[in-house]
gemmi code that builds the backbone of each chain (N, CA, C; Angstrom):
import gemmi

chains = {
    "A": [
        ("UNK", (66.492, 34.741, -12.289), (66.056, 34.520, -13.672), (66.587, 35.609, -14.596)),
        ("UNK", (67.177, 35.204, -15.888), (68.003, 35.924, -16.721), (67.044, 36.031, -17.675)),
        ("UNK", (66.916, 36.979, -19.185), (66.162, 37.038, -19.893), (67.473, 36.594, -21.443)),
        ("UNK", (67.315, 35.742, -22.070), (68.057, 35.879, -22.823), (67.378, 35.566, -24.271)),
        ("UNK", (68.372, 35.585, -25.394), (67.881, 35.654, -26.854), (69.098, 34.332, -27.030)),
        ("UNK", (68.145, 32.947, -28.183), (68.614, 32.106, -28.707), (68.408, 32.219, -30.130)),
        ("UNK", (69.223, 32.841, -31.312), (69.085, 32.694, -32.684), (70.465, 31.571, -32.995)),
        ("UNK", (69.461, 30.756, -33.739), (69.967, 29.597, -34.540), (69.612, 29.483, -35.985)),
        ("UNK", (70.530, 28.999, -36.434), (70.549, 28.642, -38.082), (70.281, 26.963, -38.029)),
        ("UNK", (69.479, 26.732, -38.998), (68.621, 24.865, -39.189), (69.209, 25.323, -40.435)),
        ("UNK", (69.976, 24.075, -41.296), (70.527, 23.414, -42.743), (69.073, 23.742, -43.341)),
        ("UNK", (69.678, 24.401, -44.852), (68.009, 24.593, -45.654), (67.436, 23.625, -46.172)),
        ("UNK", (68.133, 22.556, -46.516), (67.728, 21.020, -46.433), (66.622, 20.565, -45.896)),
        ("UNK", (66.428, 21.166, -44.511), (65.831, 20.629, -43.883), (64.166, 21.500, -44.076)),
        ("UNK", (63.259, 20.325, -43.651), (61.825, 19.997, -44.325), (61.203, 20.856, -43.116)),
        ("UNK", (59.888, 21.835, -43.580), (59.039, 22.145, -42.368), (58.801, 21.183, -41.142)),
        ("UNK", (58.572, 19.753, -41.206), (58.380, 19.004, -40.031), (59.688, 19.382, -39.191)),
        ("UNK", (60.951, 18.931, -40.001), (61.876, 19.078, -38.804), (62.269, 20.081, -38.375)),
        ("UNK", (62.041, 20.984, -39.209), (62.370, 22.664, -38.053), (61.500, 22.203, -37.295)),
        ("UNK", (60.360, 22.266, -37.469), (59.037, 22.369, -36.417), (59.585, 21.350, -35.130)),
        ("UNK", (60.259, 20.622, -35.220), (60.308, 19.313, -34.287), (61.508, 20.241, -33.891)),
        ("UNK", (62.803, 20.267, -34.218), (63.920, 21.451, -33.173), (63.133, 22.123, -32.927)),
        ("UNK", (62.588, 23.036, -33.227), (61.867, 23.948, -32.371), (61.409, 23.812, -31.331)),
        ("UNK", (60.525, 22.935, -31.236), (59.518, 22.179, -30.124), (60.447, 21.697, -29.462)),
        ("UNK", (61.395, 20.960, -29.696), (62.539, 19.951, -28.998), (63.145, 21.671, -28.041)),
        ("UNK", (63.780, 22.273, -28.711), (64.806, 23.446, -28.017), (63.353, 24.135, -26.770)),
        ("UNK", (62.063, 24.390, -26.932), (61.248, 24.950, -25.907), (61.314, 23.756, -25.105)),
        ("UNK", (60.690, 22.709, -25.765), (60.942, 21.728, -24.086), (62.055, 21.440, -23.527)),
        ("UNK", (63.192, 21.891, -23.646), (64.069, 21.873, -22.702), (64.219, 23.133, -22.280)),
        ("UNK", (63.933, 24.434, -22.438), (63.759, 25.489, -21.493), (62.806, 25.321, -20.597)),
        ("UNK", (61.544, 24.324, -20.902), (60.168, 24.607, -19.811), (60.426, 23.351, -19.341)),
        ("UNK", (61.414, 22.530, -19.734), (60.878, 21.544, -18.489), (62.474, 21.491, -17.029)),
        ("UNK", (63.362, 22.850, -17.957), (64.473, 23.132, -16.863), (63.570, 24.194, -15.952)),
        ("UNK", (61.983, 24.801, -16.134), (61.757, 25.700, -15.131), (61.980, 27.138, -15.737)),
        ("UNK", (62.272, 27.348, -17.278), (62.255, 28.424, -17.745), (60.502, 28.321, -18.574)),
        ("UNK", (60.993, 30.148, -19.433), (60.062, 30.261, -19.817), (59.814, 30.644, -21.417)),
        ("UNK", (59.453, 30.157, -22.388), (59.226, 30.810, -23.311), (58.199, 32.216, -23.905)),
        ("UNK", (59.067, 33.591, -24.155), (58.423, 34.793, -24.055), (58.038, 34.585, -25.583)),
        ("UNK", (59.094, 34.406, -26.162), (58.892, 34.903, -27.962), (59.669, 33.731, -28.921)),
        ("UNK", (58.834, 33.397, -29.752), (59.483, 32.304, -31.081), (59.017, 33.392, -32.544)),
        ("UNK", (60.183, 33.598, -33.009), (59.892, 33.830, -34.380), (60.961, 33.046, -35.249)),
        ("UNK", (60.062, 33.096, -36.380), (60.810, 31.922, -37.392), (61.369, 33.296, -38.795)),
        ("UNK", (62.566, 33.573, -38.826), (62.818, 34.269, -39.993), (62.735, 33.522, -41.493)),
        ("UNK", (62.792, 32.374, -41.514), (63.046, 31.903, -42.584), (64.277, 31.563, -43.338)),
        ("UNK", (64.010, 31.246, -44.600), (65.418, 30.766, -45.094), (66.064, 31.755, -45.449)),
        ("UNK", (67.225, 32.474, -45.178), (68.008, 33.463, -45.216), (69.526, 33.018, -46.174)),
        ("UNK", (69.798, 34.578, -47.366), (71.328, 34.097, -47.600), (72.501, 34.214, -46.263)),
        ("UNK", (73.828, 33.210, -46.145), (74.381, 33.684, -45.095), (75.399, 34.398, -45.559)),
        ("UNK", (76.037, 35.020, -44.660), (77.181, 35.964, -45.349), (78.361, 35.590, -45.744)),
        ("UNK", (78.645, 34.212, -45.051), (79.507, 33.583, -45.351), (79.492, 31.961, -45.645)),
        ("UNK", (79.931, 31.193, -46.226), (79.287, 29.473, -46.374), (79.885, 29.182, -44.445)),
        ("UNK", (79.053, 27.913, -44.446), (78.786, 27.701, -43.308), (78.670, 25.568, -43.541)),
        ("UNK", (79.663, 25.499, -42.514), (79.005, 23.740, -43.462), (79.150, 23.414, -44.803)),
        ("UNK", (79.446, 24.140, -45.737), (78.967, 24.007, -47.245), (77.958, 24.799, -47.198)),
        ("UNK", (77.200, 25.153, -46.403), (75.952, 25.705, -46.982), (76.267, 27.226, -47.030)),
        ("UNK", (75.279, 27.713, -48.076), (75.208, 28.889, -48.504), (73.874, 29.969, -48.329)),
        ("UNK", (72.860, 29.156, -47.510), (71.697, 29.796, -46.924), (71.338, 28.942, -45.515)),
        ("UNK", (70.504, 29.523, -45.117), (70.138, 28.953, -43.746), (68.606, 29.219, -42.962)),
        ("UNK", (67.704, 28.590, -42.538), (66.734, 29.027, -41.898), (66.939, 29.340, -40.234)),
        ("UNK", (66.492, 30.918, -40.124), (67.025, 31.659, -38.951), (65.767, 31.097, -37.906)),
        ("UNK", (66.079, 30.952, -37.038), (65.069, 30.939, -36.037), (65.546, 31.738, -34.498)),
        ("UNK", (64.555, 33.006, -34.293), (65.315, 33.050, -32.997), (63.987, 33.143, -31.679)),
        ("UNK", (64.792, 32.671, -30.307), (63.648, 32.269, -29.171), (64.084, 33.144, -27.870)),
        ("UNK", (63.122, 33.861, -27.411), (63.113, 34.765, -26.601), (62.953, 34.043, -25.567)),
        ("UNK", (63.840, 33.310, -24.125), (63.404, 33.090, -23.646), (63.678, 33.671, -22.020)),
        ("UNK", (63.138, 33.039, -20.722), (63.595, 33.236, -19.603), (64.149, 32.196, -18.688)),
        ("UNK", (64.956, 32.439, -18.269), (65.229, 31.108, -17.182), (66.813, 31.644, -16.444)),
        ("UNK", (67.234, 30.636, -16.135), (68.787, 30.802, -14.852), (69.475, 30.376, -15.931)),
        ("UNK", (70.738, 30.494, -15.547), (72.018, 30.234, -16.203), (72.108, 28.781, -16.537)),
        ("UNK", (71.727, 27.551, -15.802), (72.124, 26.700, -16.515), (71.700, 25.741, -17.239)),
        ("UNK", (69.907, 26.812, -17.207), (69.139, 26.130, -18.650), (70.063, 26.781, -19.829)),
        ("UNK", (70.613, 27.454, -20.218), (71.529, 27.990, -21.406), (72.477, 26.904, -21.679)),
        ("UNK", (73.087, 26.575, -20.975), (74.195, 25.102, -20.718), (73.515, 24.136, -21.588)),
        ("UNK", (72.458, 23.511, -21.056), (71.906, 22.218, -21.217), (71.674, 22.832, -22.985)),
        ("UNK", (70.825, 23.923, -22.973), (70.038, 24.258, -24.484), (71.561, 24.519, -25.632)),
        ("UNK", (72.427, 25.142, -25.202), (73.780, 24.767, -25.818), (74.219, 23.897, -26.132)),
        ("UNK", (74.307, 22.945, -25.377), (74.437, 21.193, -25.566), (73.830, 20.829, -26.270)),
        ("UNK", (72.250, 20.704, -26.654), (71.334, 20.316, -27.428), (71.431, 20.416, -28.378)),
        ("UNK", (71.428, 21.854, -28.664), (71.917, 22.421, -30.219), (73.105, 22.158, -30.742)),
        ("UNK", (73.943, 21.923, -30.069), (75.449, 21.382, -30.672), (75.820, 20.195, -31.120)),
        ("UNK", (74.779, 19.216, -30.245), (74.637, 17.925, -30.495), (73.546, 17.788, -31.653)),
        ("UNK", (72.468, 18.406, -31.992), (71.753, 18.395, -33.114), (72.388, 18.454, -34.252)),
        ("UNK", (72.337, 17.498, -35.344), (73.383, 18.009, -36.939), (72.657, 18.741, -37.670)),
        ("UNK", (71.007, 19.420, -38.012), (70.594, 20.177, -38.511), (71.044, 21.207, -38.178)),
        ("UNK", (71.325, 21.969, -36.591), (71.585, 23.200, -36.590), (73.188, 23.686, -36.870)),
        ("UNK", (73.609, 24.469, -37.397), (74.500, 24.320, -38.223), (75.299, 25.766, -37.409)),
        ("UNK", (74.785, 26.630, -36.658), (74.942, 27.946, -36.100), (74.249, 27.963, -34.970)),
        ("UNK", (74.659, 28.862, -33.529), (73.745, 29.005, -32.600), (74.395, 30.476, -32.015)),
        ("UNK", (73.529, 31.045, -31.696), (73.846, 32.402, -31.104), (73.048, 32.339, -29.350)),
        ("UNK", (73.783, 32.962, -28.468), (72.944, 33.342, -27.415), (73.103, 34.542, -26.965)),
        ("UNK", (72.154, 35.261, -26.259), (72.075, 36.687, -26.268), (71.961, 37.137, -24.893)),
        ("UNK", (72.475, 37.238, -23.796), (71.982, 37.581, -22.358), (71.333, 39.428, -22.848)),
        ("UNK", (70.026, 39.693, -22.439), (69.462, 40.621, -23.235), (69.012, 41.177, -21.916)),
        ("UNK", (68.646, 40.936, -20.300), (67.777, 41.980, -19.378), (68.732, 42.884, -19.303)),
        ("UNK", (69.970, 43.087, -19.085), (70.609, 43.774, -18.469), (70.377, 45.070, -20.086)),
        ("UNK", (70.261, 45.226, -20.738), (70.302, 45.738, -22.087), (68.589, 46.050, -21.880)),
        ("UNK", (68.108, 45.638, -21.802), (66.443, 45.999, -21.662), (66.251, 46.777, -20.416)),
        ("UNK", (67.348, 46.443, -19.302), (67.005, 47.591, -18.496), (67.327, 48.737, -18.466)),
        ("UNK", (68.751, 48.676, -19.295), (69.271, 50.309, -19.977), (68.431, 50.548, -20.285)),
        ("UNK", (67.696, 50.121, -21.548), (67.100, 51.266, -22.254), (65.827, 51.475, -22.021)),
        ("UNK", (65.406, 50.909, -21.282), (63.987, 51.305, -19.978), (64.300, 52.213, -19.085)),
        ("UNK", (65.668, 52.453, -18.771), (66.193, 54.055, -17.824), (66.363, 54.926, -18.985)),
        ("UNK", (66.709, 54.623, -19.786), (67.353, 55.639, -20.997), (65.972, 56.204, -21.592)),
        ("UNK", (65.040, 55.254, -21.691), (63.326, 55.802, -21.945), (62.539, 56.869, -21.385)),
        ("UNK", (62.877, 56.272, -20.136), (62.441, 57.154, -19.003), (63.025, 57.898, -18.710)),
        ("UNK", (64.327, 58.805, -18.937), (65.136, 59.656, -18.614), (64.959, 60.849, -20.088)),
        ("UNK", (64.279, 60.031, -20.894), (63.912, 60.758, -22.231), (63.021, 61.556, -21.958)),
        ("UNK", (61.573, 60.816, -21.740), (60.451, 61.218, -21.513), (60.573, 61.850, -20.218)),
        ("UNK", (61.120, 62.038, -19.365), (61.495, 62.968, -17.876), (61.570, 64.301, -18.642)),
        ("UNK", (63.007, 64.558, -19.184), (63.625, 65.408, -19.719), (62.112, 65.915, -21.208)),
        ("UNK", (61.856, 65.197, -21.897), (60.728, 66.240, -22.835), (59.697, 67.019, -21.975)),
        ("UNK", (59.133, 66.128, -20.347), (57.775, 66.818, -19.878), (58.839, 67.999, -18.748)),
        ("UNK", (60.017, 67.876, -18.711), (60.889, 68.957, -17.840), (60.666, 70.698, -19.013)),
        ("UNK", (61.083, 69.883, -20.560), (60.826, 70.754, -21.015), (59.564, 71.298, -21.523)),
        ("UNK", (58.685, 70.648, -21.856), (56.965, 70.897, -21.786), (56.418, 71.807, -20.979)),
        ("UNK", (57.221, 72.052, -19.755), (56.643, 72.468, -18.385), (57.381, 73.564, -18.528)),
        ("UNK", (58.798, 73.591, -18.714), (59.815, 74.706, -18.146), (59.171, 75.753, -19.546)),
        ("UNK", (58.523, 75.427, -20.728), (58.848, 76.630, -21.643), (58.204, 77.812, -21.429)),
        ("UNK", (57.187, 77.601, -20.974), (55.983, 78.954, -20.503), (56.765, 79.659, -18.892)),
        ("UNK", (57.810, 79.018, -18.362), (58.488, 79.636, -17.438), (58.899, 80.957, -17.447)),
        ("UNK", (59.899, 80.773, -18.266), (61.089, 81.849, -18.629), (60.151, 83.098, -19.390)),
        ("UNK", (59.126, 83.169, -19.298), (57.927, 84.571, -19.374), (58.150, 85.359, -18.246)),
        ("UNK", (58.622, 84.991, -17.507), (57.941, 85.134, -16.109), (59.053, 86.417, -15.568)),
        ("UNK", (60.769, 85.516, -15.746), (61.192, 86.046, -15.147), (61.861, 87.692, -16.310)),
        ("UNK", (61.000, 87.481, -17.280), (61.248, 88.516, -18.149), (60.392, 89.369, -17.837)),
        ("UNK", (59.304, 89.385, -17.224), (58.338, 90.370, -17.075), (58.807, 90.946, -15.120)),
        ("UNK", (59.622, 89.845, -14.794), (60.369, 90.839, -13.490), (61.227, 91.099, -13.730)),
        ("UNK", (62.120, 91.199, -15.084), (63.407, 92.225, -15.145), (62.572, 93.190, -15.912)),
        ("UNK", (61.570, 93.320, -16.525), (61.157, 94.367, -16.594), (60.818, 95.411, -15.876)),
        ("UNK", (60.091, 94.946, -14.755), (59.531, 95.412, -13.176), (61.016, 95.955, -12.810)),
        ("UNK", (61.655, 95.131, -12.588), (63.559, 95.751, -11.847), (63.534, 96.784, -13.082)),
        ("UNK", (64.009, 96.617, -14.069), (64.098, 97.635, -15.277), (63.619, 99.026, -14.962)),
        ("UNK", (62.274, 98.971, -15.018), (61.411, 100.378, -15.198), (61.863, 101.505, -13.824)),
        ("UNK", (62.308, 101.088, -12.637), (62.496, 101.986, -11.541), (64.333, 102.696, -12.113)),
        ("UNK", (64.739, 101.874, -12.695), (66.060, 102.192, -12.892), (66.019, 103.311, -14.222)),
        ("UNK", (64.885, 103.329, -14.961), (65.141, 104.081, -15.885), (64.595, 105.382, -15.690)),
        ("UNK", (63.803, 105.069, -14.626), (62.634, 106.178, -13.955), (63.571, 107.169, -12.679)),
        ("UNK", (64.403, 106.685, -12.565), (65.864, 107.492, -11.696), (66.465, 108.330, -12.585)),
    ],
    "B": [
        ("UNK", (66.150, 96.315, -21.412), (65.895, 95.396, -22.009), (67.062, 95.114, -22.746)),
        ("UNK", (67.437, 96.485, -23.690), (68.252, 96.785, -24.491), (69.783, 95.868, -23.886)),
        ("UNK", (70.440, 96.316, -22.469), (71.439, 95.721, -21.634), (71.342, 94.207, -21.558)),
        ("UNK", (70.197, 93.736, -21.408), (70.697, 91.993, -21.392), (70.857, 91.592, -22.673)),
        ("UNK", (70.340, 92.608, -23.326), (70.811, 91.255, -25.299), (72.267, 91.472, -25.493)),
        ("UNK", (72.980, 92.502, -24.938), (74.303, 92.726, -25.089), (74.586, 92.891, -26.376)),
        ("UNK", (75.993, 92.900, -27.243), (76.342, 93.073, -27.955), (75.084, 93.130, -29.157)),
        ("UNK", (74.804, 93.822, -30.053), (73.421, 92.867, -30.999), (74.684, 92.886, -31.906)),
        ("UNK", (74.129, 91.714, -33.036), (73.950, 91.404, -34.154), (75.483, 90.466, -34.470)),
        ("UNK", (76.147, 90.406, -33.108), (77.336, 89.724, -32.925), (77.115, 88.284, -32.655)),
        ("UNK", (75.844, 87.622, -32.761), (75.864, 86.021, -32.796), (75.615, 85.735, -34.311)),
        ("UNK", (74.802, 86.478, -34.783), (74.766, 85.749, -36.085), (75.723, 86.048, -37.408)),
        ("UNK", (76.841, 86.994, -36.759), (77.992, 87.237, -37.661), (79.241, 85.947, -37.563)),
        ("UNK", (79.109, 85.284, -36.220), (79.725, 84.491, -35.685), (79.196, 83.133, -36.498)),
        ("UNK", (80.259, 82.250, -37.148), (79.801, 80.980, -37.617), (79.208, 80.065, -36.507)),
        ("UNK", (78.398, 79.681, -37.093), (77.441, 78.751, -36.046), (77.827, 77.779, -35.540)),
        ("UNK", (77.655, 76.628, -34.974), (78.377, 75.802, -34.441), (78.694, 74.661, -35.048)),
        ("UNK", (77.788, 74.529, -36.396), (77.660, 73.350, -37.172), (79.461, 73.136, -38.410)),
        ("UNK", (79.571, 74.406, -38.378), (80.564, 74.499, -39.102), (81.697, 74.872, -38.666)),
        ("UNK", (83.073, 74.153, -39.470), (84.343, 74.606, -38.187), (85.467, 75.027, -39.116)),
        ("UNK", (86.233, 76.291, -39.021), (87.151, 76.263, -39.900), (88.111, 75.485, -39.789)),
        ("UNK", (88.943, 74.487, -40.409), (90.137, 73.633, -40.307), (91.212, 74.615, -41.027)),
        ("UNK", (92.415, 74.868, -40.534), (93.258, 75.205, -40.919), (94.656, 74.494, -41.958)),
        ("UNK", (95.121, 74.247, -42.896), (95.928, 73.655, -43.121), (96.210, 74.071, -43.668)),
        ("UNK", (97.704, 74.506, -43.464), (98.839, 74.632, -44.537), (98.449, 76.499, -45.207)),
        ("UNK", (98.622, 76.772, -46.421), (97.387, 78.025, -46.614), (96.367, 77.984, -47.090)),
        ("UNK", (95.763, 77.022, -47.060), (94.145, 76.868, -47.853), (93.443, 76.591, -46.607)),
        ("UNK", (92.097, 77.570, -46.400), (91.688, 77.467, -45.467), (89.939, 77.105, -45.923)),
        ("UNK", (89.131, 76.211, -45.431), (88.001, 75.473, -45.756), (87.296, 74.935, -44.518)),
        ("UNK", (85.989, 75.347, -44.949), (85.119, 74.762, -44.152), (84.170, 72.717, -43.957)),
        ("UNK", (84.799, 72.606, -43.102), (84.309, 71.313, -42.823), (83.318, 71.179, -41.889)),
        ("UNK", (82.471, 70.301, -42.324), (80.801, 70.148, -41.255), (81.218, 68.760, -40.330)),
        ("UNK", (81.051, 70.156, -38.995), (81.049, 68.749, -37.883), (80.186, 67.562, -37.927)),
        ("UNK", (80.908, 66.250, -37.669), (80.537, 65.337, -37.647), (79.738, 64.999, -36.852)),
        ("UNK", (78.290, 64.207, -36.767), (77.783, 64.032, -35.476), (77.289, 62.955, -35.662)),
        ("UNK", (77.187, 62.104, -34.249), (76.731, 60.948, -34.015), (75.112, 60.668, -34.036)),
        ("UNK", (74.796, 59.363, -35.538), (73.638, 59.544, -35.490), (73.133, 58.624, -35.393)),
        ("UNK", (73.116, 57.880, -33.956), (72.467, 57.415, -33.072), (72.344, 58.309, -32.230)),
        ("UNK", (72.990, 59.097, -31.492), (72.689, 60.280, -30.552), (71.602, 61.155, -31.180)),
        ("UNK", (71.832, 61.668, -32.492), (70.479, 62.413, -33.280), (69.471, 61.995, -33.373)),
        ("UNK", (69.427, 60.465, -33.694), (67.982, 59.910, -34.327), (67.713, 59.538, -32.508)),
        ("UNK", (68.262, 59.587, -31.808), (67.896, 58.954, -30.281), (67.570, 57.263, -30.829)),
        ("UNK", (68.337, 56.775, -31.448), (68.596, 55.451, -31.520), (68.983, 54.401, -30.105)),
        ("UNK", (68.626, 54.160, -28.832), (68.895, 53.754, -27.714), (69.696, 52.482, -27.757)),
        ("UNK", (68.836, 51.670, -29.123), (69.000, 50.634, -28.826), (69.791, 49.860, -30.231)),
        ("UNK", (71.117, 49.281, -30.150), (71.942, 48.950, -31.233), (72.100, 47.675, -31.299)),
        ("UNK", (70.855, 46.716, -32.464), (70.983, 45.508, -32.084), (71.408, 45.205, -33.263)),
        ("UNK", (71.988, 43.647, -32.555), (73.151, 42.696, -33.827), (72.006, 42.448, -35.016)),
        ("UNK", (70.418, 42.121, -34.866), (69.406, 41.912, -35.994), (69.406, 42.429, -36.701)),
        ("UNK", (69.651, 44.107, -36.571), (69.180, 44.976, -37.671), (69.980, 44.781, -38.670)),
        ("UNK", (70.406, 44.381, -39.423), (71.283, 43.962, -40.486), (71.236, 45.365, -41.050)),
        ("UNK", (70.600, 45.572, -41.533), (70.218, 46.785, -42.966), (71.430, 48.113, -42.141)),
        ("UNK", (71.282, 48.344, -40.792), (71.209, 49.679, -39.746), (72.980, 49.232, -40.164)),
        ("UNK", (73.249, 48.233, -39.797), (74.686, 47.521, -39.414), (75.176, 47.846, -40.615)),
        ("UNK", (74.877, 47.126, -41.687), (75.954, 47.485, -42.771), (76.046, 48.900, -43.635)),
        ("UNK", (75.194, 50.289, -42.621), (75.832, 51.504, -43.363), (77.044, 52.111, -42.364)),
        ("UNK", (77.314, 51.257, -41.722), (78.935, 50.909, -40.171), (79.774, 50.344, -40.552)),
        ("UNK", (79.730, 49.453, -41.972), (80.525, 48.641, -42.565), (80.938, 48.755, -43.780)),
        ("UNK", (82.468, 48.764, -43.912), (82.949, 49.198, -45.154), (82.848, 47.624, -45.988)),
        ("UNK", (82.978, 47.811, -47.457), (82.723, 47.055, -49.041), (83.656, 45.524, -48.190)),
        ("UNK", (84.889, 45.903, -48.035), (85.444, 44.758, -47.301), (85.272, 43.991, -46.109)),
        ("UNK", (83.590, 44.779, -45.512), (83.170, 44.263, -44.190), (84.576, 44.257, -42.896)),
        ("UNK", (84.459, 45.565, -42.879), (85.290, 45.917, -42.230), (84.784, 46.886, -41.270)),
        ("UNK", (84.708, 46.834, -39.979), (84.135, 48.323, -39.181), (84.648, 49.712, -39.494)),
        ("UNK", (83.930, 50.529, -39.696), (84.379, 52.000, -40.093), (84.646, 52.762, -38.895)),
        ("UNK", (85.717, 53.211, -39.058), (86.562, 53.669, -37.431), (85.173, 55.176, -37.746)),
        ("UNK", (85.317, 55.501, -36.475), (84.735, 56.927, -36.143), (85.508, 58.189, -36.518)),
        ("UNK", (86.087, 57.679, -36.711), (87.071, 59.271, -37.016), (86.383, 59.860, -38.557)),
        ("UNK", (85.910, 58.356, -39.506), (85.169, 58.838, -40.582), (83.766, 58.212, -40.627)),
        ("UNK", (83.083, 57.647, -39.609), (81.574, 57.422, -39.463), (81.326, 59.176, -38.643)),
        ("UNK", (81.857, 59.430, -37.912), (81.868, 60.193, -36.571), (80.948, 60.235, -36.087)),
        ("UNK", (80.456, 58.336, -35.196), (80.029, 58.181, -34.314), (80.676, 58.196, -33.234)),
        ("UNK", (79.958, 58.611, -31.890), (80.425, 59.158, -30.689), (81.004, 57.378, -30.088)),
        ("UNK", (81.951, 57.685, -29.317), (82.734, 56.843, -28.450), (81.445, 55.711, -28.007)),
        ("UNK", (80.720, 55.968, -27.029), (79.688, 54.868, -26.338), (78.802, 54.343, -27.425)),
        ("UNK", (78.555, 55.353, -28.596), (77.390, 54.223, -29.644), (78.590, 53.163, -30.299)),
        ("UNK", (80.038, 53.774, -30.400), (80.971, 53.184, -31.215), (81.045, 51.973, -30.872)),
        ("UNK", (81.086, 52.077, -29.556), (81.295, 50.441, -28.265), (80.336, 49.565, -28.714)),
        ("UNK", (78.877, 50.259, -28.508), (77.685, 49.226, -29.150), (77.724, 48.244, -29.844)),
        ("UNK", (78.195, 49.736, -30.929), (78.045, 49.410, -32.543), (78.743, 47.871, -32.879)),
        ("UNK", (80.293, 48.390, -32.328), (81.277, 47.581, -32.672), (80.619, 46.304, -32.330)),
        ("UNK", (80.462, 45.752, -30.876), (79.586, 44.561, -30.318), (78.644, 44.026, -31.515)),
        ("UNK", (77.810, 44.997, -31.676), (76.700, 44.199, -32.339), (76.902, 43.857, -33.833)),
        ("UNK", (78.353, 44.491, -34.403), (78.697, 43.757, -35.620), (79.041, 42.368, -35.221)),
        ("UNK", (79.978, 42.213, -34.488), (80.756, 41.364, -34.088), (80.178, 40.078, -33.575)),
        ("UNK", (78.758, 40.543, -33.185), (77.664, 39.266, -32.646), (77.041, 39.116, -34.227)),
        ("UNK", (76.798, 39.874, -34.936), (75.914, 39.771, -36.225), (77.314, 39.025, -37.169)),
        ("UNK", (78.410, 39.406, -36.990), (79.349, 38.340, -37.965), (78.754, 36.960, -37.080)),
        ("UNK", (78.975, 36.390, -36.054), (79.243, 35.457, -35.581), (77.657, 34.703, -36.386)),
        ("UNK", (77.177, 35.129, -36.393), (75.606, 33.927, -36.201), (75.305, 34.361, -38.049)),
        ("UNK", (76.329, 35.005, -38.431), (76.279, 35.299, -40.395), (75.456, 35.758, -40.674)),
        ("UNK", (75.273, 36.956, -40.220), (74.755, 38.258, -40.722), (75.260, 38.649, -41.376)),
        ("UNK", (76.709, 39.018, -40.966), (77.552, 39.902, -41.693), (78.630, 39.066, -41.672)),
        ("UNK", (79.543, 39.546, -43.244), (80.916, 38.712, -43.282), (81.492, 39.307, -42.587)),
        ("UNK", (82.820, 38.199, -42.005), (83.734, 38.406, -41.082), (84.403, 38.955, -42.148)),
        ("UNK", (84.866, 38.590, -43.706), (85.551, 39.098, -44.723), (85.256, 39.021, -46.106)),
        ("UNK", (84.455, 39.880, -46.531), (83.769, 40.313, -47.931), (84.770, 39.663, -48.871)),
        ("UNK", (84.285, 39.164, -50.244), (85.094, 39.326, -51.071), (84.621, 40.235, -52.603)),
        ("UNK", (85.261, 40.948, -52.814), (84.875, 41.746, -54.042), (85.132, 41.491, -55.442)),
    ],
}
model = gemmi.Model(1)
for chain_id, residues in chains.items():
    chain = gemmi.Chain(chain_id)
    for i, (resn, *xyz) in enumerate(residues, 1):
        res = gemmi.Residue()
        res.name, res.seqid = resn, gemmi.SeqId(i, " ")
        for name, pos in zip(("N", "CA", "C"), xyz):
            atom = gemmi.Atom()
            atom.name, atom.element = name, gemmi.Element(name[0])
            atom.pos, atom.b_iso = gemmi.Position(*pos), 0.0
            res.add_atom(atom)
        chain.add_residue(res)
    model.add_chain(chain)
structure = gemmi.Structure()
structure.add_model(model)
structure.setup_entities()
C-alpha cells in the first residue's frame, strides 16, 4: 500500500451538486478498489496561472488517499474520462513522509544531544584546572 | 588557563564568517555569504501547494531562479526545482508569465 495525493481542477461552471457527485464518484473508486480515503479538502474556486480549456479559474480539490498502484490507473482513467475535470495531478507522497519523519527525528535527537551535552563541558574545565594547578605549583 | 585560550583577542580581529572579501580587479568589497533558507528556517519539507513559499524561487517571467543568485543549497535546489515543476503542471504557477 502506497500513500498518495490526488489534486484536481472541476470547470468553474460547474454547480455545488456536481463537484459533490465527482467527488463522491473519485472516493468510490478508491474504496471499492480496496483503498482508503485519509483526507478530502475542497480549496475552492481558484485563479489558474495559466487558461486551461478556455478557462481562466478552476475549483481545486485535492484527496489524500491510500491504496496499491493500480487503484491510481483506474482513478486516472476516471478523471480523464470525466469532461468537468479539466486538470489532474497525482502525488506518490509515503516515500517523502518518511524522509521527513527521519529528518524529524534526527532533529529532535540532535537538540536533546545538545540539551544534555551543555552542562558537560563544565566538567572537563574544572579537570584542566586540577591538571593546571600541580604544574604551576612546580 | 591563560595557555588554552591561546592567542587572545585574535578571533575577533578576524572577519567572521558571515562576511567574505571578494577580490576583483582593484576594488576590493565585502559581500554577505549567501545561505540556504530552507536549511536556516529548517524547512524539511518543500511542497508543490505552498504557492506563496514557491513564487519567492520564481523570477517576474516565472522562471526558476538558479542558486547562484537565490543561494539555495544544491539538495533544497533539487526539491525546490520538483515542486515548481509539479505546481506549474496542475496551474499553480505559470509555465510562462506574461508581463
Amino acid at each position: 500500500m502506497r500513500i498518495y495525493e490526488e489534486l484536481f481542477i472541476i470547470k468553474p461552471d460547474a454547480t455545488e451538486e456536481e463537484i459533490d457527485q465527482i467527488i463522491e464518484q473519485m472516493q468510490g473508486v478508491i474504496t471499492t478498489a480496496g483503498g482508503a480515503v485519509d483526507k478530502m479538502e475542497k480549496w475552492g474556486k481558484r485563479r489558474l496561472a495559466y487558461r486551461v480549456e478556455k478557462h481562466r479559474e478552476g475549483y481545486y480539490v485535492l484527496i489524500q488517499f491510500t491504496s496499491g498502484p493500480e487503484t491510481v490507473k483506474e482513478l486516472e482513467r476516471r478523471l480523464r474520462v470525466t469532461d468537468a475535470v479539466i486538470k489532474f495531478l497525482t502525488v506518490r507522497i509515503d516515500e517523502a513522509l518518511k524522509r521527513l519523519e527521519k529528518k524529524k527525528k534526527h532533529r529532535e535527537k540532535r537538540a536533546h544531544r545538545k540539551a544534555t551535552a551543555a552542562p558537560a563541558p563544565a566538567q572537563p574545565s574544572v579537570a584542566a584546572q586540577m591538571l593546571g594547578q600541580p604544574e604551576e605549583a612546580r | 588557563m591563560a595557555e588554552s585560550r591561546g592567542r587572545p583577542g585574535s578571533a575577533s580581529q578576524r572577519p567572521t564568517g558571515g562576511d567574505k572579501a571578494v577580490l576583483t580587479g582593484k576594488k576590493q568589497y565585502f559581500r554577505r555569504k549567501k545561505v540556504c533558507r530552507f536549511c536556516v528556517e529548517k524547512i524539511d519539507d518543500i511542497n508543490y501547494k505552498d504557492v506563496k513559499m514557491l513564487n519567492a524561487f520564481v523570477a517576474e517571467r516565472g522562471k526558476i531562479v538558479p542558486r547562484r543568485i537565490s543561494g539555495v543549497c544544491g539538495p533544497c535546489q533539487r526539491r525546490l526545482s520538483d515542486a515548481i515543476k509539479k505546481a506549474r503542471n496542475i496551474a499553480l504557477l505559470p509555465f510562462a508569465a506574461v508581463i
